[in-house]
C-alpha positions in Angstrom: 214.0 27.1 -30.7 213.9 23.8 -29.0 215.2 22.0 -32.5 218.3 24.3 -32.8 218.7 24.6 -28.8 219.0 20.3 -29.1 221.5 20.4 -32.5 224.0 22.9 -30.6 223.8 20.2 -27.4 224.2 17.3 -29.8 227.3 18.7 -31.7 228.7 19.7 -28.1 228.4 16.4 -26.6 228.6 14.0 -30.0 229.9 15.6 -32.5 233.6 15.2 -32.5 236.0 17.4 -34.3 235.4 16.6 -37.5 234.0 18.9 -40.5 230.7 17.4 -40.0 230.1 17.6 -36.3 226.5 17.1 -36.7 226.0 14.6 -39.2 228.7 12.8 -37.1 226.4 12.7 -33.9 223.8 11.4 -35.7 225.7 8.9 -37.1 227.0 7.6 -33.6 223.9 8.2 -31.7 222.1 6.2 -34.7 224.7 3.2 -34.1 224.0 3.5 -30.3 220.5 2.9 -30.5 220.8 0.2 -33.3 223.3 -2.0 -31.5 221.1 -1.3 -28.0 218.0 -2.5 -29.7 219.9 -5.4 -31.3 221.4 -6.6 -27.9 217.8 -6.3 -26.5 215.6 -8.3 -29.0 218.4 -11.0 -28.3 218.6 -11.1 -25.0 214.5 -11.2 -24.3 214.1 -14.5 -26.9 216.7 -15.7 -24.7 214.3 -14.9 -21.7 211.3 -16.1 -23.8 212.8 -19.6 -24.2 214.1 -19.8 -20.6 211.5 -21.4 -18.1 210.2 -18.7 -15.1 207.9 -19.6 -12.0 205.3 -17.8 -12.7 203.9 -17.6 -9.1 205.8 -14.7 -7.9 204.4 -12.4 -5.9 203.3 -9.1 -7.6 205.1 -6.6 -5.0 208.6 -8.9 -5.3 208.5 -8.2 -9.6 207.7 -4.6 -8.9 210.9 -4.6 -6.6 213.2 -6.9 -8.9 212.3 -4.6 -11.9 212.4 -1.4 -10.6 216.1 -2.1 -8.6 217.3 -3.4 -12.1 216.2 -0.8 -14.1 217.8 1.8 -10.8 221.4 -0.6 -10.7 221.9 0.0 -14.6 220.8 3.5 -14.8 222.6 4.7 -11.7 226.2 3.0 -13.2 226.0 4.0 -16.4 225.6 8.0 -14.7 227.8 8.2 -12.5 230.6 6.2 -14.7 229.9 9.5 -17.1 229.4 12.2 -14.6 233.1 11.2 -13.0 234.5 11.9 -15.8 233.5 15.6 -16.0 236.2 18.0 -15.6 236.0 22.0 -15.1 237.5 22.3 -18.7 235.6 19.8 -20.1 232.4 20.8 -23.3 230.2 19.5 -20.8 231.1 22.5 -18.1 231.4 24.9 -20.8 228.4 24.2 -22.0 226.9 24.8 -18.5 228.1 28.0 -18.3 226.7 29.1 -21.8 223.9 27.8 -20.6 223.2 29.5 -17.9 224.4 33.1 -19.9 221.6 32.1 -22.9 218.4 33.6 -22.4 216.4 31.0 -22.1 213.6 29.3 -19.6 214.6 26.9 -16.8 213.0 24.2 -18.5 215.0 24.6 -21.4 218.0 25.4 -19.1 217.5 22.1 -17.8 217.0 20.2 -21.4 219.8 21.5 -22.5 222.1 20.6 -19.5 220.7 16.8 -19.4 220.1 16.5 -22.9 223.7 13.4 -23.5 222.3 12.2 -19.9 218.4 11.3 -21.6 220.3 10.6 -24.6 222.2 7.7 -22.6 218.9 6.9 -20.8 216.7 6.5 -24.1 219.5 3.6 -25.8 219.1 2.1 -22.2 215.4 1.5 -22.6 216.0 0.2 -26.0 217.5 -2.4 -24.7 215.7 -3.1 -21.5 212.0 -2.8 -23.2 212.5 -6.1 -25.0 213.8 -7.8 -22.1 211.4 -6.6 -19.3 208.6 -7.4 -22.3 209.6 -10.9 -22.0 209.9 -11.0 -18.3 206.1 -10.3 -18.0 205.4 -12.3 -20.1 206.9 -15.3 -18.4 205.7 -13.7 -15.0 201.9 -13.4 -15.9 202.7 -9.6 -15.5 200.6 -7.0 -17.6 203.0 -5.2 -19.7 201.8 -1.8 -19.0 202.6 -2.4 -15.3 206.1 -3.8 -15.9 206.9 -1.3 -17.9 206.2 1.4 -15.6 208.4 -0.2 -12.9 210.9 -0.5 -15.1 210.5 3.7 -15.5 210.3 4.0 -11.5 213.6 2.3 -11.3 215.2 4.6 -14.1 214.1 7.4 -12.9 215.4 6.4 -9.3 219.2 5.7 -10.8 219.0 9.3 -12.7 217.4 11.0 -9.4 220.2 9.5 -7.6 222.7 10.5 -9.7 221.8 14.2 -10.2 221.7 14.2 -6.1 225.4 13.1 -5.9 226.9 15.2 -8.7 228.8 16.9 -6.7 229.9 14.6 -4.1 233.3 12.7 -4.1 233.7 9.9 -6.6 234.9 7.6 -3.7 231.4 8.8 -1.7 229.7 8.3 -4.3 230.3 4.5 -5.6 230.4 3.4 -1.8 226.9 4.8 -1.2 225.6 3.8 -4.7 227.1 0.2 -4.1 225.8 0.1 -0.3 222.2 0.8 -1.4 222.6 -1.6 -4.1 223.7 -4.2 -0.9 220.9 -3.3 0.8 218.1 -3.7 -2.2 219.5 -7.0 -2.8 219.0 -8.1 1.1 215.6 -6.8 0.7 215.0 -8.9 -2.5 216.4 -12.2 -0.6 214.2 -11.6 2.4 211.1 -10.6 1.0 211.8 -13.6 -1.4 211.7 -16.2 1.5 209.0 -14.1 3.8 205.7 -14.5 3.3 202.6 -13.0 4.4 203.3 -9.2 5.9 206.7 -9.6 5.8 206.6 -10.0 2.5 204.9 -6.6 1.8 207.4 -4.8 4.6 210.3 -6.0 2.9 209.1 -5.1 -0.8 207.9 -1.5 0.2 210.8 -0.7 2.1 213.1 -1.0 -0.9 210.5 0.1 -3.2 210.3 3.5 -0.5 214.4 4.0 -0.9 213.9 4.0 -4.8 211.2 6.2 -4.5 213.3 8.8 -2.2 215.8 9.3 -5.4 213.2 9.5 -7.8 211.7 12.5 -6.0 215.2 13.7 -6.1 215.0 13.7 -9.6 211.8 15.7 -10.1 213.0 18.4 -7.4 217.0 18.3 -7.3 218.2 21.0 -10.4 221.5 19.1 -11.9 224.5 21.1 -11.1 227.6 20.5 -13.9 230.4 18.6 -11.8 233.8 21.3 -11.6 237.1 20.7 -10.1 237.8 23.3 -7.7 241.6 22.6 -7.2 243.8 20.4 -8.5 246.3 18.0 -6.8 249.5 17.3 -7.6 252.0 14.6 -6.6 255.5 13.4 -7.4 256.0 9.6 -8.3 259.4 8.3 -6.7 260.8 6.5 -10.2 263.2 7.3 -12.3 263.9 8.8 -15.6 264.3 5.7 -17.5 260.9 4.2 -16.1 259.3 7.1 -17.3 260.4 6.4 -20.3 259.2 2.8 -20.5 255.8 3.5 -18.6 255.7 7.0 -19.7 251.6 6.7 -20.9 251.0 4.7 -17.8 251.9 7.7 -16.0 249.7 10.3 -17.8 247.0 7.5 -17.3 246.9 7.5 -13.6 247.4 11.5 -13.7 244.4 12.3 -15.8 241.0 12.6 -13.7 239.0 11.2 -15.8 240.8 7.8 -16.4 241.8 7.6 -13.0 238.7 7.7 -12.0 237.4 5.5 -14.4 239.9 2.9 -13.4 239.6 3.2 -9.5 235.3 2.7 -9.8 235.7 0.0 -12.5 238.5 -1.7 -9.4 236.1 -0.5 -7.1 233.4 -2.7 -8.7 235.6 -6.0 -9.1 236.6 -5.8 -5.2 233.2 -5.3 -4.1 231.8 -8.6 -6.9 234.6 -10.8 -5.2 234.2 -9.7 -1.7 230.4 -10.6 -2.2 230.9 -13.8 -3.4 233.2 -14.8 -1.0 230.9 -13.9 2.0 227.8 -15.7 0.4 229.7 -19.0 -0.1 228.6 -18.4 -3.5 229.4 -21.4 -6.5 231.4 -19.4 -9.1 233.1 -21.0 -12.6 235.1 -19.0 -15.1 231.9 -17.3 -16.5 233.0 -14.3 -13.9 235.7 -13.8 -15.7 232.7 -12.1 -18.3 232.2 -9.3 -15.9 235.9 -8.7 -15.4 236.3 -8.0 -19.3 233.5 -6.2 -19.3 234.8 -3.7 -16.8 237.9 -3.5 -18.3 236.6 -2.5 -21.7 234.2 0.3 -20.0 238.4 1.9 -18.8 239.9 0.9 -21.8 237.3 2.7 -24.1 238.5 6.5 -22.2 242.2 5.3 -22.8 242.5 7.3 -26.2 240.8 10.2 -25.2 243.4 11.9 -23.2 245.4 13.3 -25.7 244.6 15.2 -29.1 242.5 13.5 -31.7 244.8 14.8 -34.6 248.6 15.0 -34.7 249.0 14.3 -30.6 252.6 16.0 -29.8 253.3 12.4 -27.9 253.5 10.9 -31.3 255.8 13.7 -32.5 258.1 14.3 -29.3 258.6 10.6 -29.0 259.3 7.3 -31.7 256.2 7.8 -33.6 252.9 6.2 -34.3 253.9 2.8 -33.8 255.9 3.5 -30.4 252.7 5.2 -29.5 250.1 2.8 -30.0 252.2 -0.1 -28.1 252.6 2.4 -25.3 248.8 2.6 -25.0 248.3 -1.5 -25.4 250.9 -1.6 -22.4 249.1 0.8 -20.5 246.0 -1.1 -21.3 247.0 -4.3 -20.2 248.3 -3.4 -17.1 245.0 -2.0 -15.9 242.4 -4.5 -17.5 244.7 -6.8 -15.5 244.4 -5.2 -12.6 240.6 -4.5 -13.3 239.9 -8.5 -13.2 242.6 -9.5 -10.9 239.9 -10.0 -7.9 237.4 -11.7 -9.9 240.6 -14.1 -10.5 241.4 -14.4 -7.1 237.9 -15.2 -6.4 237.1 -18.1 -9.0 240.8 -19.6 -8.5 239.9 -20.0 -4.8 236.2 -21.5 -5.2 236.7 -23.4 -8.5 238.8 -26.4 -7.6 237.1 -28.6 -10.6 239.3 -26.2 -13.0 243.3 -26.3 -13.1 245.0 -22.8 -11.8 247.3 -23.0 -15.4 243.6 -23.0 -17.3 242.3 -20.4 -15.6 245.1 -18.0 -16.0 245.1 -19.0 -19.7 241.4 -18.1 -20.1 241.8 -15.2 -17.9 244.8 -13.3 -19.3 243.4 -13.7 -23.0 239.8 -12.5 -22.1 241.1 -9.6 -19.8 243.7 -8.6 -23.3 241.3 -9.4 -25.9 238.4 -6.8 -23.7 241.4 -4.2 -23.2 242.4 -4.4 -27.0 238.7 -4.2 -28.1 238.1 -1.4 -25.9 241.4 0.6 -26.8 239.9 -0.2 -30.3 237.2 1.4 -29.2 238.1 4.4 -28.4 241.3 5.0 -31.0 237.4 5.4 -33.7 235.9 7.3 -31.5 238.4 9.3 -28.9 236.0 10.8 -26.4 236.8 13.9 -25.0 235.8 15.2 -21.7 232.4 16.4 -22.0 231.3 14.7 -24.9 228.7 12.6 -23.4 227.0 10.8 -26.1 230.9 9.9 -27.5 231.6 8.3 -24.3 228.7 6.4 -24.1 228.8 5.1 -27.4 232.9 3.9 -27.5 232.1 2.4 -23.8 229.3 0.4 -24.8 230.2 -0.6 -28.3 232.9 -3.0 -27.0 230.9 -4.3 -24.0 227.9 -5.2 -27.4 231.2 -6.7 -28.9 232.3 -9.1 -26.1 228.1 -9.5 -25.1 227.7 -11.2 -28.8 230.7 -13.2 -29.6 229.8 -15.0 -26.0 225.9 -15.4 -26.9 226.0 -15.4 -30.6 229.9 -17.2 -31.5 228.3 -19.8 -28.2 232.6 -19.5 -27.2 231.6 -20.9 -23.6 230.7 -24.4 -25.3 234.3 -25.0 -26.6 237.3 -26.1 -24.0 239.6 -23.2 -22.4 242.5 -23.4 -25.2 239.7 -22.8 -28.3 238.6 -19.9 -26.3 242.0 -18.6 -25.4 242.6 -18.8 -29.1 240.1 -16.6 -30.2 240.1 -14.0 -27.8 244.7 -13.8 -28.5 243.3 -13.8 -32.5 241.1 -10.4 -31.2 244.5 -9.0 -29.8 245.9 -8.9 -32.8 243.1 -7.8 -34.8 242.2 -4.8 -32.1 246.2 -4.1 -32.8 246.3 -3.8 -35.8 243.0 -1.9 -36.0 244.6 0.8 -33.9 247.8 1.2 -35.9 245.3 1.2 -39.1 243.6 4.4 -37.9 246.3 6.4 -36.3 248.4 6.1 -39.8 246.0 7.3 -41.7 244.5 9.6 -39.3 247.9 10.9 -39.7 248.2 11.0 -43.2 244.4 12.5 -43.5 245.5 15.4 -41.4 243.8 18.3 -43.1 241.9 17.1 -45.3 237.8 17.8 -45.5 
């Protein structure tokens, strides 16, 4: 029951819409995991070869851990859950669902079944890592571990709780505890003594608050219960031009996707500005890393096979370059702050190299990430899908930077490379939706 109850789940939220929906999850969820684990096992050698102080107080590594493993869990969530839509597998799903004759447990399993999907490829990455922290930290590896499980379970507590509230509510709460963990972290950090202990077990008691949630909080599916509408003052001839722009910004789920992905950049700058912190081009990282997670939901918005855009309009080509420009616009957008921010601060740089590294990073991630999701195209409600065609161009970018070393050669080299990804993430695209198109049909 439990094996066939999973399989229907799997297909729903993985499996695509091709003739073999199941072996296709597999397939992708396999990749997930593999490329997880992979960018795990090379990040902790990285933390095994780095030197740690290793006379940190106990309660401070319970808190750093825990509000790490809360931070990632609690983005990667609510990035998914704002992208549910009443029309959407997911919703449908729910409503089966809650028709089947089944138990609440299994109720339950099958309603969070993408969402534990998502959190098991987490943990394949973070075990290595947090393996290696305790190590360097004279930790035992039991107890790291289990904080590291407190602190996911607090980020999927928390975002079960907000599932229904306002995307706009929700990222400025999630961000604002975020804030305040982190304040915790630097004062308990310099305390000492009871402070110490008042600090740590104040932001260990907030953490602890959402995990409860999670335990006694039954996840309700996100719906729309009315849509908005809204007339753009432009003409006919820019709709033409910035026609796929448009649907963009008038489809939830990318809109959305885009305005917490900004949302994040503003709030990055804005607290770097007010700590006075040092900052090089290396921010420019988390700026294309953001832009991929909005480029990878680009596709998605219309049909997988023979989209009437390609038809109504000047065909494939025409097509593609009208998703590259809507692409650009909003990865540049995305890390536009972080630019700001770093152009301000880093006087040892020229303003000319920075733009040239920054434009080519923020192009190459949106390319990569269009890429991405032209393989994949995620539709609303397929959870696993849109994990896996966010994070494979995030593991992309992650391992030409650590693996290619691209932050050792000067700002042209670089530039270089990521204009020669463009081009390749171009012509990738173009690749796929010809013979997509030509494969119409076929089993």
């Amino acid at each position: 029951m439990i094996g066939s109850l999973l399989r229907v789940v799997l297909i729903a939220q993985a499996g695509g819409r091709g003739s073999h929906p199941f072996r296709s999850a597999l397939i992708k969820v396999g990749f997930a995991c593999g490329g997880a684990l992979a960018l795990g096992i090379a990040l902790g050698r990285a933390v095994w070869s780095t030197a740690f102080p290793g006379d940190l107080p106990k309660v401070w590594i319970a808190l750093l851990l825990a509000s790490g493993g809360y931070a990632i869990t609690g983005l990667l969530l609510l990035s998914i859950d704002a992208s549910s839509a009443r029309g959407s597998r997911q919703a449908k799903l729910g409503e089966l669902v809650s028709v089947w004759p089944l138990s609440r447990g299994h109720q339950w399993l099958a309603r969070s079944a993408g969402r534990l999907t998502i959190i098991g490829v987490e943990l394949l990455c973070l075990l290595p890592i947090t393996v290696a922290l305790a190590h360097a930290w004279h930790e035992p590896t039991f107890l790291a571990l289990s904080e590291l499980l407190f602190g996911v379970g607090s980020g999927y507590g928390f975002a079960a709780q907000q599932s229904r509230g306002t995307v706009l509510k929700t990222g400025f709460l999630f961000l604002f505890t975020i804030f305040s963990i982190t304040r915790l972290l630097s004062w308990s950090f310099h305390a000492s003594g009871s402070r110490l202990y008042l600090y740590s077990v104040v932001g260990l008691g907030i953490l602890g608050v959402h995990c409860l949630s999670a335990l006694r909080r039954r996840q309700a599916d996100r719906l729309i219960n009315r849509r908005r509408s809204f007339h753009l003052p432009i003409t006919k001839e820019q709709i033409y031009a910035w026609w796929f722009l448009i649907k963009v910004m008038r489809n939830r789920r990318t809109a959305v996707s885009f305005s917490f992905c900004l949302l994040l950049s503003v709030a990055v700058s804005g607290l770097l500005i007010v700590r006075h912190a040092i900052v090089g081009t290396e921010w420019f990282v988390l700026g294309a890393l953001l832009a991929t997670t909005c480029a990878a939901d680009i596709r998605g918005i219309v049909r997988r096979y023979k989209p009437a855009e390609v038809n109504a309009l000047n065909g494939i080509t025409f097509f593609v370059f009208s998703e590259l420009q809507a692409v650009f616009v909003l990865t540049l957008l995305i890390g536009l702050p972080l630019f700001v921010t770093v152009a301000i601060q880093a006087q040892a740089i020229s303003l000319a190299a920075q733009w040239l590294l920054f434009l080519s990073l923020q192009l190459a991630a949106g390319s990569i990430g269009l890429a991405a999701s032209t393989a994949g195209v995620p539709a609303n409600g397929e959870v696993v899908t849109q994990f896996f065609t966010t994070v494979a161009p995030m593991l992309v970018v992650s391992g030409l930077l650590h693996f290619g070393h691209l932050q050792s050669l000067n700002i042209p080299e670089q530039a270089l490379i990521w204009l020669t990804l463009v081009v390749i993430g171009v012509v990738f695209c173009l690749i796929v939706e010809k013979g997509r198109s030509k494969n119409y049909g076929r089993v």
